[in-house]
TORTINU-765476 format. One record per residue (C-alpha): residue number from 1; residue in three letters; chain; y, x, z. Coordinates in Angstrom, 2 decimals, decimal comma. Layout:
BEGIN
[NUM; 'ALA'; 'A'; [Y; X; Z]]
...
REM end
This chain:
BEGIN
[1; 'UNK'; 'A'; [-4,63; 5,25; -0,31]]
[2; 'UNK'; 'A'; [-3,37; 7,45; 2,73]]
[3; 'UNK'; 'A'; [-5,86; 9,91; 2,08]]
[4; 'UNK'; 'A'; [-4,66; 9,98; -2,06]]
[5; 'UNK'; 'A'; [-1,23; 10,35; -0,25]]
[6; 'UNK'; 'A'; [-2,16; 13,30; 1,68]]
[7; 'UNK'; 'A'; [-3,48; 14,77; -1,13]]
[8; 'UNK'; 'A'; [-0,52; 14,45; -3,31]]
[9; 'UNK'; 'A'; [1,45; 15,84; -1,03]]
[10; 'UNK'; 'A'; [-0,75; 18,67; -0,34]]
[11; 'UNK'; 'A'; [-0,61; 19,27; -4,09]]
[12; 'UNK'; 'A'; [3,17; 19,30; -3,39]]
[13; 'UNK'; 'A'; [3,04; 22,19; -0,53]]
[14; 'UNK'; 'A'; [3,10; 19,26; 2,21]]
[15; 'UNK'; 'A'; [1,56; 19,36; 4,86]]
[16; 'UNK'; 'A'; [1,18; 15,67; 6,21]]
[17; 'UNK'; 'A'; [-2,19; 13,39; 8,20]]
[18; 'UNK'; 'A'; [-2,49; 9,69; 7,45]]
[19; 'UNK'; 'A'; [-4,54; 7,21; 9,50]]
[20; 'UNK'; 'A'; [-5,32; 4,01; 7,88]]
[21; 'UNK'; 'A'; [-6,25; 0,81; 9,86]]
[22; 'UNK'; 'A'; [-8,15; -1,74; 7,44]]
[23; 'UNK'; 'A'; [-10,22; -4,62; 7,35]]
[24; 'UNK'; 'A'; [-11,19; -7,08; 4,62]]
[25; 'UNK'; 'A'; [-9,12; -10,35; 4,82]]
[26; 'UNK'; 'A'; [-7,22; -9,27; 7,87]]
[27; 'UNK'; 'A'; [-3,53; -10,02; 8,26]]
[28; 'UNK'; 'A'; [-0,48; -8,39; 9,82]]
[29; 'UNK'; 'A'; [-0,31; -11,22; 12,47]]
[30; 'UNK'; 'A'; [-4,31; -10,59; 13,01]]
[31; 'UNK'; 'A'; [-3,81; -6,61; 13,52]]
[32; 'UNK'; 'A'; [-0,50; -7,39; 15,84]]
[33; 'UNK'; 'A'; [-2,41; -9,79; 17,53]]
[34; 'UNK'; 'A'; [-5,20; -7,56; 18,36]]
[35; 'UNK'; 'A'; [-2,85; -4,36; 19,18]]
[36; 'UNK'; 'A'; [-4,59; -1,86; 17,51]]
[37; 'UNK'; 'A'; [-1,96; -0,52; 16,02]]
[38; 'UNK'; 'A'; [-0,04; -0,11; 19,73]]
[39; 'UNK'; 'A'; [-3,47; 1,50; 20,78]]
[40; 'UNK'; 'A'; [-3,05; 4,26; 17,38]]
[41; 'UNK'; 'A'; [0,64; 4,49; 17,97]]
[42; 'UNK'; 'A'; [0,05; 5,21; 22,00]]
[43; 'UNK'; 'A'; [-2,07; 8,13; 20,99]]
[44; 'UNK'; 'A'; [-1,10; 9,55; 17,97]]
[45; 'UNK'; 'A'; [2,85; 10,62; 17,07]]
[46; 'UNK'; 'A'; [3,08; 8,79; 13,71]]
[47; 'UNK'; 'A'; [6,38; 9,42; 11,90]]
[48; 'UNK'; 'A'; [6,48; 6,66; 9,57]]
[49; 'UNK'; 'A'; [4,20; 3,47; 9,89]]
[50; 'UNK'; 'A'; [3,62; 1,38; 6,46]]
[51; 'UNK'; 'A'; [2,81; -2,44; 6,66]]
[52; 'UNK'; 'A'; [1,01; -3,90; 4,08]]
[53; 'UNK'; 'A'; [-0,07; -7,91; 3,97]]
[54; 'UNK'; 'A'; [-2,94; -9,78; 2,80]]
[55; 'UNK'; 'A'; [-2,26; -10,48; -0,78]]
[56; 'UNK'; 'A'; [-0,85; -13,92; -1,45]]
[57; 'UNK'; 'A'; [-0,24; -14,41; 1,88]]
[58; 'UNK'; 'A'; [3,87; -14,17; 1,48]]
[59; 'UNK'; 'A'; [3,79; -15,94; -2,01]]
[60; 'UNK'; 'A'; [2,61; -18,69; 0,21]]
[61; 'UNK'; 'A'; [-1,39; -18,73; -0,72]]
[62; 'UNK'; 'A'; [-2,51; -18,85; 2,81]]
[63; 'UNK'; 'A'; [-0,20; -22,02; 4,02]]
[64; 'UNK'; 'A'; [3,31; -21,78; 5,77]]
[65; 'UNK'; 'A'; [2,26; -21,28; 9,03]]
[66; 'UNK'; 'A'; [0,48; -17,56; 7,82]]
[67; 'UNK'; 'A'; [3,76; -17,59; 6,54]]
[68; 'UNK'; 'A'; [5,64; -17,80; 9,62]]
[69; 'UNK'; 'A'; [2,95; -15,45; 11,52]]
[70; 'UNK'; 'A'; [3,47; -12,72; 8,91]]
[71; 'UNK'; 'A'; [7,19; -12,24; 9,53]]
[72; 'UNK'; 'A'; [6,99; -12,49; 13,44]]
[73; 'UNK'; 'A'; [4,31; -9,86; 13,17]]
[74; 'UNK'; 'A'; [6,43; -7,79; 10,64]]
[75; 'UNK'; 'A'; [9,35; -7,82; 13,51]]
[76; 'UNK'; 'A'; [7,19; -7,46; 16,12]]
[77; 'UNK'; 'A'; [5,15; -4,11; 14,29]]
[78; 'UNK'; 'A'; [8,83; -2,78; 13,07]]
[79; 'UNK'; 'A'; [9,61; -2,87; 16,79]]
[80; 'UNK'; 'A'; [6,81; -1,33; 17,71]]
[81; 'UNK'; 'A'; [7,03; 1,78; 15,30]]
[82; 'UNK'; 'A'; [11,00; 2,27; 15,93]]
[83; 'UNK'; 'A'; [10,18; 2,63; 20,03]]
[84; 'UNK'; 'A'; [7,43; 5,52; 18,84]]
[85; 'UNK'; 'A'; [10,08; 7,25; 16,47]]
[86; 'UNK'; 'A'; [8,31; 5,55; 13,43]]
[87; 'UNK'; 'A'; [10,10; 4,13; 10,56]]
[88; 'UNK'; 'A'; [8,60; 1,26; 9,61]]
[89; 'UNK'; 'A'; [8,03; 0,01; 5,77]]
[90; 'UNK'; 'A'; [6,59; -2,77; 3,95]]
[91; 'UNK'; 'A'; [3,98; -1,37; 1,12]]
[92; 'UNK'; 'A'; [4,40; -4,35; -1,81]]
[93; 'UNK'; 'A'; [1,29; -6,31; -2,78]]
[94; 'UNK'; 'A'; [0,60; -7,40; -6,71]]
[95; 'UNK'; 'A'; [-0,47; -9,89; -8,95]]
[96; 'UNK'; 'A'; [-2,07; -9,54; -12,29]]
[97; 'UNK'; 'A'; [-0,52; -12,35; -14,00]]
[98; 'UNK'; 'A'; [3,04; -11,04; -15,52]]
[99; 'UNK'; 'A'; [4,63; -14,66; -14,60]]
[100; 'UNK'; 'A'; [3,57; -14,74; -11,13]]
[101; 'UNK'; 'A'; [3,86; -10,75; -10,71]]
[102; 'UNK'; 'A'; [7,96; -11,09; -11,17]]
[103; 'UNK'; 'A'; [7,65; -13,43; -8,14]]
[104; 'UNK'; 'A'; [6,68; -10,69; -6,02]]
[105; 'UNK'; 'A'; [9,12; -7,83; -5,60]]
[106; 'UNK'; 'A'; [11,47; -10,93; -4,74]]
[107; 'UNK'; 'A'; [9,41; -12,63; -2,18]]
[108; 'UNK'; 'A'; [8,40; -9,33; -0,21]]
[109; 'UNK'; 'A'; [11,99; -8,40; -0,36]]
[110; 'UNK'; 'A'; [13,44; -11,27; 1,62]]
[111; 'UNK'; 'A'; [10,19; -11,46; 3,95]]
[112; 'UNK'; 'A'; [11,03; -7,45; 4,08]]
[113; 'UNK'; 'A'; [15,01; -8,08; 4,91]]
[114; 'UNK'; 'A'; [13,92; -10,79; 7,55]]
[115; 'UNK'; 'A'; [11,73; -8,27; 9,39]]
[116; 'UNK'; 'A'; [14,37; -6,02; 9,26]]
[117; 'UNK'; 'A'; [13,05; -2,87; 7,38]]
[118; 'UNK'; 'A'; [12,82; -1,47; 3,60]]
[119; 'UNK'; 'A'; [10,55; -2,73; 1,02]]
[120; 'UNK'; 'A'; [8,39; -0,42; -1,13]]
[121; 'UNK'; 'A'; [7,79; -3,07; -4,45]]
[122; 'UNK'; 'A'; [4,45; -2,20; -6,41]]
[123; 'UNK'; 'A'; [4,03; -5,67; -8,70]]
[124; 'UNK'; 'A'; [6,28; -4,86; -11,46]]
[125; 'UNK'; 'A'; [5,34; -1,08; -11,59]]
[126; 'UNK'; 'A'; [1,73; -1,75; -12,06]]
[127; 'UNK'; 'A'; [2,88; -4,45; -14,67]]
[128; 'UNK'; 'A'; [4,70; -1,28; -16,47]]
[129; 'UNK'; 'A'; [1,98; 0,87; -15,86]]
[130; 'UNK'; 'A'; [-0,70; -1,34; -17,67]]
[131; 'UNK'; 'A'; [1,89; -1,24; -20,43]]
[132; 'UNK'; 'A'; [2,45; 2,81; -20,43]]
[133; 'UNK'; 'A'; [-2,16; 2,90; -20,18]]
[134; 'UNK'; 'A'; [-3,76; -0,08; -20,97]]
[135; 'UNK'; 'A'; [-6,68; 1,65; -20,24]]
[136; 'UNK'; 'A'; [-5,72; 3,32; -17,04]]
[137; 'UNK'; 'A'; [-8,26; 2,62; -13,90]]
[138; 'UNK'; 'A'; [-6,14; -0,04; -12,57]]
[139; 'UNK'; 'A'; [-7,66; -2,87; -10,92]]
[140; 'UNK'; 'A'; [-11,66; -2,14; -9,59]]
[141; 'UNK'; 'A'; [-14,57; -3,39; -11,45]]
[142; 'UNK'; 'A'; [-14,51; -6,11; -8,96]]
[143; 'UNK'; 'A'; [-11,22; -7,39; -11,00]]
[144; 'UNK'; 'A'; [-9,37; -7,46; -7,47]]
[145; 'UNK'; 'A'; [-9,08; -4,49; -5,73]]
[146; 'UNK'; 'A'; [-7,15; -1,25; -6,37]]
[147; 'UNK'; 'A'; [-8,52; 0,85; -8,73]]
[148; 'UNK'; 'A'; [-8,18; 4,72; -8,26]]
[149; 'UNK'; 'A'; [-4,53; 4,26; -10,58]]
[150; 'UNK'; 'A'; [-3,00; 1,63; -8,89]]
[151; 'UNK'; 'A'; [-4,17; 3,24; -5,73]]
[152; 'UNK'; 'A'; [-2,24; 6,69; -7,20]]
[153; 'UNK'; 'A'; [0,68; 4,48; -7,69]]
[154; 'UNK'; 'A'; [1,07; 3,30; -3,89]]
[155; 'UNK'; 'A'; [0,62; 6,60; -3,22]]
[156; 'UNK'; 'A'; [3,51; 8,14; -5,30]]
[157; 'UNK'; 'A'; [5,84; 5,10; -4,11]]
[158; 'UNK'; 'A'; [5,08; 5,74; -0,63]]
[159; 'UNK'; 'A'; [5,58; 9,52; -1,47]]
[160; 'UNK'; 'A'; [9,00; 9,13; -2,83]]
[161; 'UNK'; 'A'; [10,33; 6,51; -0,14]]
[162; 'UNK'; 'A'; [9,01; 9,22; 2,72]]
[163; 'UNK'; 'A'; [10,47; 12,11; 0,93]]
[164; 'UNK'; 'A'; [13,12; 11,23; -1,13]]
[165; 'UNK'; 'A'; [12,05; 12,93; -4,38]]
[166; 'UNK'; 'A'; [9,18; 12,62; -6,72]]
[167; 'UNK'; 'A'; [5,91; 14,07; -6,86]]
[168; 'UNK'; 'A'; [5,10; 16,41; -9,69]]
[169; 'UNK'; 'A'; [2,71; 16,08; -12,16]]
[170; 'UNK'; 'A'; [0,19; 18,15; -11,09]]
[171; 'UNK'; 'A'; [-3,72; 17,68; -10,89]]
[172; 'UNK'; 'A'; [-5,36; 17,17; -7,62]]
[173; 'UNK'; 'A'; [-8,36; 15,79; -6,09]]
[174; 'UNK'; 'A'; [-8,51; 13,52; -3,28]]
[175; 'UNK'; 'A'; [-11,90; 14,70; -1,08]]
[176; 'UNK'; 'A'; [-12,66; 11,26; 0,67]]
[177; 'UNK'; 'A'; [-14,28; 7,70; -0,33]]
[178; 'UNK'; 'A'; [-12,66; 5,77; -3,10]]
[179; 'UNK'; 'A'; [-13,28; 1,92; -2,80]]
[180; 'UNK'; 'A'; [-16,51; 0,96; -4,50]]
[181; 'UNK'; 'A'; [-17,64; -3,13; -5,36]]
[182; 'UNK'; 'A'; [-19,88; -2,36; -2,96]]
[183; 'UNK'; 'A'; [-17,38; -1,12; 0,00]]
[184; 'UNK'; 'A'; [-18,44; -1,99; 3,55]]
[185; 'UNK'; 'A'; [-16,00; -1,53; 6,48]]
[186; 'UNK'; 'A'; [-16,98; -0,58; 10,12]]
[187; 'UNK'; 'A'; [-16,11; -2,05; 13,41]]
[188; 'UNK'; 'A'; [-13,19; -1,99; 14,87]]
[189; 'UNK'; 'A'; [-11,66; 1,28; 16,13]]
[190; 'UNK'; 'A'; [-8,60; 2,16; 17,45]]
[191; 'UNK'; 'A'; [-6,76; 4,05; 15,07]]
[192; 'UNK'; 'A'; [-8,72; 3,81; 12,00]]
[193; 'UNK'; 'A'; [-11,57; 1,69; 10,28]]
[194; 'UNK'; 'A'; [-13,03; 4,31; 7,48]]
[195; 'UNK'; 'A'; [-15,18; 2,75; 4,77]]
[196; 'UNK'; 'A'; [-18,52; 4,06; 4,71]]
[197; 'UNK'; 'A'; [-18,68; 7,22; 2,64]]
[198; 'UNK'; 'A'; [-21,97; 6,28; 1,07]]
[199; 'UNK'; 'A'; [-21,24; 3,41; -0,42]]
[200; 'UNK'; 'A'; [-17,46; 4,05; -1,53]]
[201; 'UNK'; 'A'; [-18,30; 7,11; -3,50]]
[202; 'UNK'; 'A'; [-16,99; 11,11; -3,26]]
[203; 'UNK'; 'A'; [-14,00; 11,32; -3,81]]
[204; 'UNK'; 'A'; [-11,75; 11,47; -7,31]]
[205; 'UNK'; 'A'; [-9,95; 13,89; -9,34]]
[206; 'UNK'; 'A'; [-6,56; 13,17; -10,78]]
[207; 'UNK'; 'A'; [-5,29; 14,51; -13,81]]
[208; 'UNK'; 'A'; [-1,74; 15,99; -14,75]]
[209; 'UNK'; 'A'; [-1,75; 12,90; -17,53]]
[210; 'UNK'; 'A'; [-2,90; 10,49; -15,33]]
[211; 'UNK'; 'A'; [-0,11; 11,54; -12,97]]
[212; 'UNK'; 'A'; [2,25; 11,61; -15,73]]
[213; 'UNK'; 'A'; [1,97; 7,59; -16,30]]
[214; 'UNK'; 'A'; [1,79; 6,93; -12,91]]
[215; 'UNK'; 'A'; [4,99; 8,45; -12,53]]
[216; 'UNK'; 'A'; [6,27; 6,78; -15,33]]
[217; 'UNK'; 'A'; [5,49; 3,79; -14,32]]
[218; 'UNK'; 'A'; [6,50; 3,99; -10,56]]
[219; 'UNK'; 'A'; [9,92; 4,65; -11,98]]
[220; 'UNK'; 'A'; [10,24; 1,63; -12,89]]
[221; 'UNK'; 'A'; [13,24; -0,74; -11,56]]
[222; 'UNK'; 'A'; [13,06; -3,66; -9,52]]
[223; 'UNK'; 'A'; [15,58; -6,04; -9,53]]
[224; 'UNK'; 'A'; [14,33; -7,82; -6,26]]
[225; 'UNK'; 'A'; [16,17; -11,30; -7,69]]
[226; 'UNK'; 'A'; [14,69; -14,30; -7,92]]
[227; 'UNK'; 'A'; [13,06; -14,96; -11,55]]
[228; 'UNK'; 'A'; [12,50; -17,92; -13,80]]
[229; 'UNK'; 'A'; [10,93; -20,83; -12,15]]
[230; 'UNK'; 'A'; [7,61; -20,88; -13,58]]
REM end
């Protein structure tokens, strides 16, 4: 996703560099706890830093106390960024299940207000956006992950939250591995863990349509209350 977000925003005549640190089944509490985001932050001037949980973890699928450890780490990596001159924001998770997916805007909200900085939602516009193209690359073929259109759609949130205006819709291509089933990570670095290029694939090219819906559909509203019980 960073490097779809450079791209966009190269695509947009900005100039911007995005370091991701990522590991399968890590949490925020895991990556405070092992301060390698201090160690990317000591030697790199980032101007925004943007959390992003395990997901389930805040809708309570990993137990209270991951709970718990999620918003001290939240605090504690909000504090962190705002003593380097980062903002800090909360990237939303999502679920694929329209009942459980209204849940979500509203429960990384509060764990967002409790941590004390904004909350970028992503559930409910990826609900739109499989309205607006059912046939859009959404989820991977592993039925999980991002696909290379939900992945566009962090991007573009991220985009306008950081720059207070929308993208346009114009094609690009992103020059750097897109997640593959078979994805492997590497070890532990400390600023960024990089999938290995030949198993994630070349990179992707994004269409002014495919653009289009994504922008259509990351326009759309969340209320951030509390639904229906289910």
């Amino acid at each position: 996703m960073p490097a779809v977000f450079d791209a966009l925003a190269a695509a947009n005549g900005r100039s911007v560099h995005s370091d991701m640190i990522v590991r399968g089944g890590a949490s925020l509490a895991d990556w405070y706890a092992e301060g390698v985001v201090g160690r990317a932050m000591a030697v790199t001037r980032y101007d925004v830093l943007v959390l992003q949980e395990r997901g389930g973890l805040l809708a309570g699928g990993f137990g209270e106390t991951a709970q718990i450890g999620s918003n001290i780490a939240m605090r504690s990596l909000s504090t962190l960024a705002r003593n380097s001159g980062a903002e800090p924001l909360l990237l939303g998770t999502y679920q694929q299940v329209p009942e459980v997916s209204r849940w979500q805007p509203y429960l990384e909200r509060r764990a967002a207000s409790e941590a004390g900085l904004d909350n970028i939602p992503v559930s409910e516009q990826l609900q739109a956006g499989m309205r607006i193209a059912p046939r859009g690359e959404w989820i991977a073929e592993d039925e999980q992950h991002p696909g290379a259109d939900l992945t566009l759609l962090d991007a573009v949130l991220v985009y306008r939250k950081v720059f207070g205006e929308w993208p346009e819709a114009t094609a690009f291509r992103v020059d750097a591995p897109m997640f593959a089933r078979s994805g492997e990570f590497m070890p532990p670095s400390p600023v960024s863990l990089p999938v290995k290029a030949s198993e994630a694939g070349d990179g992707h090219d994004y269409s002014s349509e495919v653009l289009g819906w994504v922008l259509e559909a990351a326009s759309h509203e969340s209320n951030g209350e509390p639904p229906e019980p289910l």
